[in-house]
MDAnalysis code that builds the backbone (N, CA, C; Angstrom):
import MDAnalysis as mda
import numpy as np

u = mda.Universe.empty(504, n_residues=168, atom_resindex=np.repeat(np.arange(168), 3), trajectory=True)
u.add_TopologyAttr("name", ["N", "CA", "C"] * 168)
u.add_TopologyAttr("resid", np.arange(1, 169))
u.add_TopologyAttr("resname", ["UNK", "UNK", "UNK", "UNK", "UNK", "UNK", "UNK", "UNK", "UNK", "UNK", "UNK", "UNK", "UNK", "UNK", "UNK", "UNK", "UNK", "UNK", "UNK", "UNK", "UNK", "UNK", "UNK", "UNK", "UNK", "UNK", "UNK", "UNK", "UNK", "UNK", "UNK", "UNK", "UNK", "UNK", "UNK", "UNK", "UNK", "UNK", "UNK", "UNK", "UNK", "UNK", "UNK", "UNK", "UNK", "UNK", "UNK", "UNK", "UNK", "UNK", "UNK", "UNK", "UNK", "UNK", "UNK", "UNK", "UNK", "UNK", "UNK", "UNK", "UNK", "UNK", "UNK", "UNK", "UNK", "UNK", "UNK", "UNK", "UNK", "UNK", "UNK", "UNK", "UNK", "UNK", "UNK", "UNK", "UNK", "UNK", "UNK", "UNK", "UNK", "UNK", "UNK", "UNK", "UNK", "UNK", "UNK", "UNK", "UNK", "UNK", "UNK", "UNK", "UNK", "UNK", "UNK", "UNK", "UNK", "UNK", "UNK", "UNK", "UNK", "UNK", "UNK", "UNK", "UNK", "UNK", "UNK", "UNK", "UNK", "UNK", "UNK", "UNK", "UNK", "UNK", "UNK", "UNK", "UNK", "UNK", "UNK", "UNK", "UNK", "UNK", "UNK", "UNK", "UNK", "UNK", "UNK", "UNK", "UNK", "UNK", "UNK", "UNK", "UNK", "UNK", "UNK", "UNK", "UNK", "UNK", "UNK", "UNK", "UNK", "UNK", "UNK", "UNK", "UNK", "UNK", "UNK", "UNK", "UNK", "UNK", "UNK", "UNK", "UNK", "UNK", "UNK", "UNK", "UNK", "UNK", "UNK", "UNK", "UNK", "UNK", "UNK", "UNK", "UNK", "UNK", "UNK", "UNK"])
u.atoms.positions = np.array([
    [-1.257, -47.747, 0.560],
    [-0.335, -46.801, 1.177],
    [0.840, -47.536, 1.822],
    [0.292, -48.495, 2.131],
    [1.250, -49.562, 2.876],
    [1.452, -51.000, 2.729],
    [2.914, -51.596, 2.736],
    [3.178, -53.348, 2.020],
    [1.804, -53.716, 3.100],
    [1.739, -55.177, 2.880],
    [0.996, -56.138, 4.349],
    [2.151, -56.390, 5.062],
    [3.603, -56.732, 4.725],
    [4.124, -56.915, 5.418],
    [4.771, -55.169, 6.621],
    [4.520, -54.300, 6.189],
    [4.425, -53.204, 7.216],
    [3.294, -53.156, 7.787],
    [1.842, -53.676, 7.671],
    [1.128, -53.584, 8.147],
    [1.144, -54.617, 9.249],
    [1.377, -55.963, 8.912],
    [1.761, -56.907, 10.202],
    [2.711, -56.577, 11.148],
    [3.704, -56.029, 10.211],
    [4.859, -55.584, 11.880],
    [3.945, -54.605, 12.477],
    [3.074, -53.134, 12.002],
    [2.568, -52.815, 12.295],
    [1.679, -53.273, 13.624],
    [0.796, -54.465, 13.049],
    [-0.340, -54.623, 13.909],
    [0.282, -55.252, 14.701],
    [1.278, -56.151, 15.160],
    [1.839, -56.864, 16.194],
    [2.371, -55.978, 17.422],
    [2.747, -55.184, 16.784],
    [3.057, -53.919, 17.584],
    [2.816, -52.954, 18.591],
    [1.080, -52.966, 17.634],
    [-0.084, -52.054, 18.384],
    [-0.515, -52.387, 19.190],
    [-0.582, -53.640, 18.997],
    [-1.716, -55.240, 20.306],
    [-0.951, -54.819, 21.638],
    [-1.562, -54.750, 22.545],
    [-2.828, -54.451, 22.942],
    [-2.855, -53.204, 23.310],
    [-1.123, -52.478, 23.782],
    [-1.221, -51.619, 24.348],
    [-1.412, -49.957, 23.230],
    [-1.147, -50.033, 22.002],
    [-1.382, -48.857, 21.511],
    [-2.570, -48.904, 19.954],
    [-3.189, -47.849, 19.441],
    [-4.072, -48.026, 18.055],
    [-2.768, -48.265, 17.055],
    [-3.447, -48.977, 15.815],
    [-2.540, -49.214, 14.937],
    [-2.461, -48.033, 14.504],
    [-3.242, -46.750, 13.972],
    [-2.872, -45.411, 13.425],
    [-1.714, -45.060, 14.079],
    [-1.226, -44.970, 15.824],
    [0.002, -44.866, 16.245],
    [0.839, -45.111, 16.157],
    [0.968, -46.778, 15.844],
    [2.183, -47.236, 15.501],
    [2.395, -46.949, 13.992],
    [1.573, -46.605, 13.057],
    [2.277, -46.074, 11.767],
    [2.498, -45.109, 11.404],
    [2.079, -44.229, 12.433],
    [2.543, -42.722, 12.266],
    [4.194, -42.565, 13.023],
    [4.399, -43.331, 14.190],
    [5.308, -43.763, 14.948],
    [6.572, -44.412, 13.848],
    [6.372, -45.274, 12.826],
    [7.488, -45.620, 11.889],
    [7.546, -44.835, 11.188],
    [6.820, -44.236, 10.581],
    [6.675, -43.210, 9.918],
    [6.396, -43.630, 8.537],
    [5.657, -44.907, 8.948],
    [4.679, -45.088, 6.956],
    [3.466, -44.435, 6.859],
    [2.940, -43.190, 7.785],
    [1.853, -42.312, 7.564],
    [2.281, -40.846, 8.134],
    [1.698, -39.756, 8.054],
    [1.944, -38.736, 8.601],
    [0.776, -38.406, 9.402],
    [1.232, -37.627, 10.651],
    [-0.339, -37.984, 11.617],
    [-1.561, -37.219, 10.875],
    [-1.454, -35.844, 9.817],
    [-2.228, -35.365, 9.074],
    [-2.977, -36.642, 8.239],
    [-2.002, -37.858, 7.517],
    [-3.364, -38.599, 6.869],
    [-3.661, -39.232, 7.995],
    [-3.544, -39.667, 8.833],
    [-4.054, -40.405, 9.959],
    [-5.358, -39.686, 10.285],
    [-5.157, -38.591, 10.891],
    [-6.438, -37.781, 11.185],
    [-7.094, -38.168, 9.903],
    [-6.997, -37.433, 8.579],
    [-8.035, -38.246, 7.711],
    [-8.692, -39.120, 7.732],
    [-8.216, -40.274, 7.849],
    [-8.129, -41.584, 7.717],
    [-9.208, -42.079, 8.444],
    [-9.289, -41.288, 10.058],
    [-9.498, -41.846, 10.991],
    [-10.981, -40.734, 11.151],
    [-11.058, -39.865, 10.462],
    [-12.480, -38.941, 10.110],
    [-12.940, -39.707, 9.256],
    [-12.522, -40.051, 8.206],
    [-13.441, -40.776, 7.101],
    [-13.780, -41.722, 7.569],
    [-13.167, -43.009, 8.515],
    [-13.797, -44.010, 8.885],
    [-15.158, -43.605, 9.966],
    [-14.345, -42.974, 10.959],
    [-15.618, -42.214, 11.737],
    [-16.939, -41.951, 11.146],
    [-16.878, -41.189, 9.806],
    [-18.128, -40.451, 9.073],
    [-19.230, -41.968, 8.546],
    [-18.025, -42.897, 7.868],
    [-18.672, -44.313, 7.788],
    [-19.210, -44.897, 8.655],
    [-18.683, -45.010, 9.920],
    [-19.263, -45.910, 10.950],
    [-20.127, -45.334, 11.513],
    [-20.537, -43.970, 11.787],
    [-21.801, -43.183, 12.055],
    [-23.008, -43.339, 11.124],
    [-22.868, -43.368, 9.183],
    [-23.530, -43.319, 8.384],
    [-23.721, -44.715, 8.195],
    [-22.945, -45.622, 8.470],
    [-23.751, -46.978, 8.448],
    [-24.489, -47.424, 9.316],
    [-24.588, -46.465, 10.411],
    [-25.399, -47.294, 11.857],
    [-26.818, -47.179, 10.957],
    [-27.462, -45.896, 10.451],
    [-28.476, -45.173, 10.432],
    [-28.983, -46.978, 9.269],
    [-28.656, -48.001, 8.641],
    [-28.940, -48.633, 7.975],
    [-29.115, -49.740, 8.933],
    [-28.496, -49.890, 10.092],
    [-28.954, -51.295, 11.128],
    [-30.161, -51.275, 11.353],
    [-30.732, -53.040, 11.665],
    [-31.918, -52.859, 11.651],
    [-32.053, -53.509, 13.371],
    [-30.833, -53.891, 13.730],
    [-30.844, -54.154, 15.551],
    [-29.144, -53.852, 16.314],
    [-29.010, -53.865, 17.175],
    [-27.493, -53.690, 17.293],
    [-27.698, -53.676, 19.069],
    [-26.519, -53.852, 19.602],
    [-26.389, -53.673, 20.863],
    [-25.646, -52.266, 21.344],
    [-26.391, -51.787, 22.054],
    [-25.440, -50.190, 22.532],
    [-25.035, -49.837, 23.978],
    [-24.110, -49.329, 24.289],
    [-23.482, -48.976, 25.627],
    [-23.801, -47.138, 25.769],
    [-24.124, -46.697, 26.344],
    [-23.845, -45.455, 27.069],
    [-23.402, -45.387, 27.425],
    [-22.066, -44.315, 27.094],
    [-21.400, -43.792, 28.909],
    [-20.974, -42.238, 28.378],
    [-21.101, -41.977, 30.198],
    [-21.253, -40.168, 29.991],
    [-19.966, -40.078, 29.830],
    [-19.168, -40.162, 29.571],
    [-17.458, -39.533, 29.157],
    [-17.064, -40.067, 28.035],
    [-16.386, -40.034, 27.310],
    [-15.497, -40.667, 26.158],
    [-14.440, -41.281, 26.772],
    [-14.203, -42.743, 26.503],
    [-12.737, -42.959, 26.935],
    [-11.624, -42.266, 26.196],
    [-10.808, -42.026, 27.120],
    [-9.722, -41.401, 26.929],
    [-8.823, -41.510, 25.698],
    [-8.719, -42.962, 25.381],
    [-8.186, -43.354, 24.010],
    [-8.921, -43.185, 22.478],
    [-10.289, -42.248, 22.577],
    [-10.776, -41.497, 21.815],
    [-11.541, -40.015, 21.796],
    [-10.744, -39.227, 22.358],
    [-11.112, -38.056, 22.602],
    [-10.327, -36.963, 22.086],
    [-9.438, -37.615, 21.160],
    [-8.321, -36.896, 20.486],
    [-8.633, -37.033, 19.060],
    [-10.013, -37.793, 18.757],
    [-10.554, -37.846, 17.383],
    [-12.314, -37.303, 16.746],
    [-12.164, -36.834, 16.207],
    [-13.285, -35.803, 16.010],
    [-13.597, -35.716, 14.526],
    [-14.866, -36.500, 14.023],
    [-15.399, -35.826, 12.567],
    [-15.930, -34.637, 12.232],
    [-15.714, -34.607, 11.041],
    [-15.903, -33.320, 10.181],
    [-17.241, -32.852, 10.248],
    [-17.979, -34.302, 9.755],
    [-19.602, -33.581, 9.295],
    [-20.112, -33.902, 10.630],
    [-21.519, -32.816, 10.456],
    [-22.373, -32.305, 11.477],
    [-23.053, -33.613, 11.603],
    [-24.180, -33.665, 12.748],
    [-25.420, -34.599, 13.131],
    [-26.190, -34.971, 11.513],
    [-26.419, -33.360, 11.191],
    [-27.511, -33.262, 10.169],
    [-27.032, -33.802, 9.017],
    [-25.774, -33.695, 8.485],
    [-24.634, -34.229, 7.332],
    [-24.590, -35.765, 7.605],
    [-24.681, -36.238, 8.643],
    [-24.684, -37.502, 8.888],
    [-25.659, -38.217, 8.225],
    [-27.112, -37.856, 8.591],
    [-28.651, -38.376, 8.700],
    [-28.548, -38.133, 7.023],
    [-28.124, -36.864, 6.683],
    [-28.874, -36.777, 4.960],
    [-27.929, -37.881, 4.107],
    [-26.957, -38.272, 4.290],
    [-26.111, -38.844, 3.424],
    [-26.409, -40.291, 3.920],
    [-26.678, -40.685, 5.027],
    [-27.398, -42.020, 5.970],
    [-28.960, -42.278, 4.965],
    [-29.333, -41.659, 5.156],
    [-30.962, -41.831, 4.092],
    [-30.427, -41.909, 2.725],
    [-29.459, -40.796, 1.791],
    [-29.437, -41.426, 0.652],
    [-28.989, -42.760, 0.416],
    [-28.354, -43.351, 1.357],
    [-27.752, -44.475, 0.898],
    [-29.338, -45.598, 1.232],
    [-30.184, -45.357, 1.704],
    [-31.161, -46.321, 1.985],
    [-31.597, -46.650, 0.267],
    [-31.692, -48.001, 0.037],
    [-31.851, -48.309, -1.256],
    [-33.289, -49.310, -1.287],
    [-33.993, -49.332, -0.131],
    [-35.747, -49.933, -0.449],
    [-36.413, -48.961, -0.416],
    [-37.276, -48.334, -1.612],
    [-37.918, -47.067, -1.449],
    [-39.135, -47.310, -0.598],
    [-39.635, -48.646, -0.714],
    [-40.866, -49.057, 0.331],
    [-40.603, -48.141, 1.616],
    [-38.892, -48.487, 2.131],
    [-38.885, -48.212, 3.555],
    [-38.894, -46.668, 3.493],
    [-38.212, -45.764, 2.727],
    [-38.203, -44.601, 2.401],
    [-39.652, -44.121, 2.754],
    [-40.519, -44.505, 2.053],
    [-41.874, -44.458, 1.780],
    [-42.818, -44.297, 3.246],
    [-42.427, -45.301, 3.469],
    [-42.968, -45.792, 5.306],
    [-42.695, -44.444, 6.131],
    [-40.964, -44.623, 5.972],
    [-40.534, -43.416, 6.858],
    [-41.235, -42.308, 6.941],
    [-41.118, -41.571, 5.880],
    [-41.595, -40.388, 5.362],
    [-43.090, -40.329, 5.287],
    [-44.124, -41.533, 5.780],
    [-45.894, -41.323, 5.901],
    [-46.310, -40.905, 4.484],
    [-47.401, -40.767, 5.076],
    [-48.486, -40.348, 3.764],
    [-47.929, -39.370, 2.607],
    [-48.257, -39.931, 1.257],
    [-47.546, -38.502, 0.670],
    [-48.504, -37.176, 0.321],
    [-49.853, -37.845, 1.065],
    [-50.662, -36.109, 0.838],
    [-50.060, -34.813, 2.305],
    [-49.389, -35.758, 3.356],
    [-48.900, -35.145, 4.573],
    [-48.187, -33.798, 4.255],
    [-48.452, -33.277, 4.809],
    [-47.579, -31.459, 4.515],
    [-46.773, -31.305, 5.522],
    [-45.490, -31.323, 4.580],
    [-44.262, -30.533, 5.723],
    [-43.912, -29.348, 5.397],
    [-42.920, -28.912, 6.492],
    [-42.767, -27.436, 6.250],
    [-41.438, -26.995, 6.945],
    [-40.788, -26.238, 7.007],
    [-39.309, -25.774, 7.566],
    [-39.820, -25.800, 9.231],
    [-38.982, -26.305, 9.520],
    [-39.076, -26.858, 11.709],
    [-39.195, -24.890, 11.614],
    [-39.743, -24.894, 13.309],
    [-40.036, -23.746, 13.621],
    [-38.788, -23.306, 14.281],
    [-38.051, -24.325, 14.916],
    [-36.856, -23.903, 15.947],
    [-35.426, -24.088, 14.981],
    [-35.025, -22.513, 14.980],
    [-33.751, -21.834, 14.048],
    [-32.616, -22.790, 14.191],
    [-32.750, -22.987, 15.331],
    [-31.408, -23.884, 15.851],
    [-31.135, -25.141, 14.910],
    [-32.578, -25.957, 14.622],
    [-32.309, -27.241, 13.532],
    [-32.717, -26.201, 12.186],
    [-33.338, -25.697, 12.010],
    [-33.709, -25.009, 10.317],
    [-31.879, -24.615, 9.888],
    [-31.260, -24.255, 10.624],
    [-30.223, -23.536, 9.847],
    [-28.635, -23.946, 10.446],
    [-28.849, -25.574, 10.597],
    [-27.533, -26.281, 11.041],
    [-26.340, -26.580, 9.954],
    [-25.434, -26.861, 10.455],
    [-24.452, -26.873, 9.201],
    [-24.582, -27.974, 8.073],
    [-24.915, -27.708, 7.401],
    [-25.113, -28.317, 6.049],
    [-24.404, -27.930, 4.660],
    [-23.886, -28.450, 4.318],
    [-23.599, -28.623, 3.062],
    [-24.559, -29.176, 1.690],
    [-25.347, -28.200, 1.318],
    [-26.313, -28.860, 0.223],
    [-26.317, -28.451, -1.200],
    [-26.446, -29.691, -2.205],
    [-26.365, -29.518, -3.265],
    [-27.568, -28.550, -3.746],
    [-27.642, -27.869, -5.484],
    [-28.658, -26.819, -5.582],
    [-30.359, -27.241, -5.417],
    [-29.963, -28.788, -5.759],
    [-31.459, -29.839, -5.818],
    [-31.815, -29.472, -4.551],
    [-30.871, -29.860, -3.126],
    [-31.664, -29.881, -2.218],
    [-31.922, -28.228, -1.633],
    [-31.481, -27.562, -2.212],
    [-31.290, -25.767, -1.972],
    [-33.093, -24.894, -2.147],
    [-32.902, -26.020, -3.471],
    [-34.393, -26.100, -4.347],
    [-35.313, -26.234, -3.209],
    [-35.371, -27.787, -2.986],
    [-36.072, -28.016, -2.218],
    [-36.936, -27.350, -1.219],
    [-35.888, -27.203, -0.569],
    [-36.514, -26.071, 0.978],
    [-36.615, -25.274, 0.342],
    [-35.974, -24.221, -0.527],
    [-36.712, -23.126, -0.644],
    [-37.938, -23.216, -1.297],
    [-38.767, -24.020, -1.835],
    [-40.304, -24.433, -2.111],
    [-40.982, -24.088, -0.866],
    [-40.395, -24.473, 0.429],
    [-41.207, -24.766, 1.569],
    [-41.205, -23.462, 1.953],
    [-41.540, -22.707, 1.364],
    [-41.661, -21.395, 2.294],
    [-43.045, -21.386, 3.237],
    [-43.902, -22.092, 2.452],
    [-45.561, -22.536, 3.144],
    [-45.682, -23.905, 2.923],
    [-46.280, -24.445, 3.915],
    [-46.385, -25.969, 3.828],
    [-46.983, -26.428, 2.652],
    [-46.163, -27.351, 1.991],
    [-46.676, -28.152, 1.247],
    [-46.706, -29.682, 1.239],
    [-47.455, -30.743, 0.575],
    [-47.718, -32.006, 0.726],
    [-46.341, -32.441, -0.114],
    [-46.157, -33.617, 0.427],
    [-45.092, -34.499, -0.074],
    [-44.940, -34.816, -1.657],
    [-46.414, -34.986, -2.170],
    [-47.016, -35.288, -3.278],
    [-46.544, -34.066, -4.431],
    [-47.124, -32.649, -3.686],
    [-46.955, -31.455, -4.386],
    [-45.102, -30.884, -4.421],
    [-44.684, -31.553, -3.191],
    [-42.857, -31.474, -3.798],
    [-42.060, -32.477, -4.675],
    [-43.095, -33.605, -5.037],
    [-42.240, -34.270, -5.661],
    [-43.104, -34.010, -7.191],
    [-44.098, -33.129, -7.407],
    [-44.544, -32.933, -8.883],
    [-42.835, -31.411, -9.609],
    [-42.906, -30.980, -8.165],
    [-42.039, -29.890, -8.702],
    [-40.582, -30.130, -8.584],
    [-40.081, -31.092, -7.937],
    [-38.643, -31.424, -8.033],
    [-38.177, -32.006, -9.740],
    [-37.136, -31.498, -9.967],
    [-36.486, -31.993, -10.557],
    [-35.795, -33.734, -10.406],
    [-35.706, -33.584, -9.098],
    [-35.030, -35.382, -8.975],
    [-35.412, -36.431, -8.990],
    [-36.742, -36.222, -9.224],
    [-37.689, -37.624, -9.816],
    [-38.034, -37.780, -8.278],
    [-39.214, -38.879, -8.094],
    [-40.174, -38.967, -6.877],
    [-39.013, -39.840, -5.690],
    [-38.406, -40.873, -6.232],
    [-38.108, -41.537, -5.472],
    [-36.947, -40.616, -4.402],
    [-35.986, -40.231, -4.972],
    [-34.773, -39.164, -4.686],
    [-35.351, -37.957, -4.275],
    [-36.298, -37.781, -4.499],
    [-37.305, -36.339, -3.950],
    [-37.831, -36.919, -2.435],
    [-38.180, -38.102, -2.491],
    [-38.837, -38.697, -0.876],
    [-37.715, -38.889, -0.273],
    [-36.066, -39.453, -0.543],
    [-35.671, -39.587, 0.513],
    [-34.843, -38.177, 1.152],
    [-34.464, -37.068, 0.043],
    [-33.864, -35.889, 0.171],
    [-34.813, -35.159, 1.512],
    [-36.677, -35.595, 1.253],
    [-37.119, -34.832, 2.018],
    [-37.105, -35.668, 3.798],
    [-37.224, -37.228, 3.444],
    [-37.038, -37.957, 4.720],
    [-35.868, -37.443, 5.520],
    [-34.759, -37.138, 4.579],
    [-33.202, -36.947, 5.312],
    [-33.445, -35.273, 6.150],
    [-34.476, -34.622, 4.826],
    [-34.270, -33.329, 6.149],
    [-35.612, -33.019, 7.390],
    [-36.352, -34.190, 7.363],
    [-37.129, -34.515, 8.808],
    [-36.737, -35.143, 9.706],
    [-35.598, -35.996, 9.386],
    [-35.051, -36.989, 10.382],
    [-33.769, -36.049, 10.739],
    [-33.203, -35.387, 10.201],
    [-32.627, -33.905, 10.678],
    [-33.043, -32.668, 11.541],
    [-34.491, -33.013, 11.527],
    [-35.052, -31.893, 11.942],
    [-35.423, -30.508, 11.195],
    [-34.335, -30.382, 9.699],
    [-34.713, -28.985, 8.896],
    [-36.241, -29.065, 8.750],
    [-36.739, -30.222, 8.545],
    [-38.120, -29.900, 8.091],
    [-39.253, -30.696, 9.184],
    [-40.064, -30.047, 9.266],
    [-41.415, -31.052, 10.342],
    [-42.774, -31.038, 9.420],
    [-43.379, -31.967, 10.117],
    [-44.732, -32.426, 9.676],
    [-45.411, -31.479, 10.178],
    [-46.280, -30.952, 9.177],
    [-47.162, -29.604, 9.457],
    [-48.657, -29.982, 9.984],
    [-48.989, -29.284, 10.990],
    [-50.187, -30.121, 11.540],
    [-51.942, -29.875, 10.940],
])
């Protein structure tokens, strides 16, 4: 979108006191509409890659600083976690996650996670609607279409979401 050499005047620019998205919306080699893009899609990445760390250091704090509170992603909690699990590529760990595969899950009881904003393809549409009564892990992946491995993590992504719980 941009030379390196607009990007260096750019970044010299930004240091320390402003984000580089400002200063290129500010020359006007972006428009703040792709910026917002820009700056959602990285967001959606840096949320969906945490879910793959295996240690990290973290800060709490109850407010947002100020110099990010004017930026906001698209996808939900739950959009996060399902697209975070497909990308997990050791099915061992998949496997682990998700326990026993004679274990029976079933749609969470509380509406609030069963029916969060999601965007789902017809495979995973499939899916849950199987679960109308608990069934074993084993018995959803004889009836999926997406083969076992892609069937365990579709169903890991919607327990670690909450759409679905372990039936007792």
């Amino acid at each position: 979108k941009i030379t390196q050499y607009q990007l260096d005047l750019a970044l010299r620019e930004s240091r320390p006191a402003k984000r580089l998205g400002q200063t290129l919306v500010k020359r006007g080699l972006i428009s703040r509409e792709e910026l917002d893009g820009y700056v959602r899609r990285h967001q959606s990445e840096v949320a969906i890659s945490a879910l793959s760390w295996n240690r990290g250091s973290f800060i709490f704090r109850e407010e947002l600083p100020s110099q990010y509170q004017d930026v906001f992603i698209e996808l939900s909690t739950a959009e996060i976690i399902l697209e975070g699990v497909h990308r997990i590529e050791a099915e061992s760990l998949v496997e682990t996650l998700l326990g026993s595969p004679g274990q029976k899950l079933c749609l969470a009881a509380d509406p609030l996670l069963r029916f969060q904003k999601v965007a789902l393809t017809p495979q995973q549409g499939y899916l849950l609607s199987r679960l109308e009564q608990p069934m074993s892990v084993d018995d959803i992946c004889r009836i999926s279409a997406l083969g076992e491995a892609q069937t365990k993590k579709q169903l890991l992504g919607f327990v670690m979401a909450g759409i679905l719980d372990y039936h007792e």
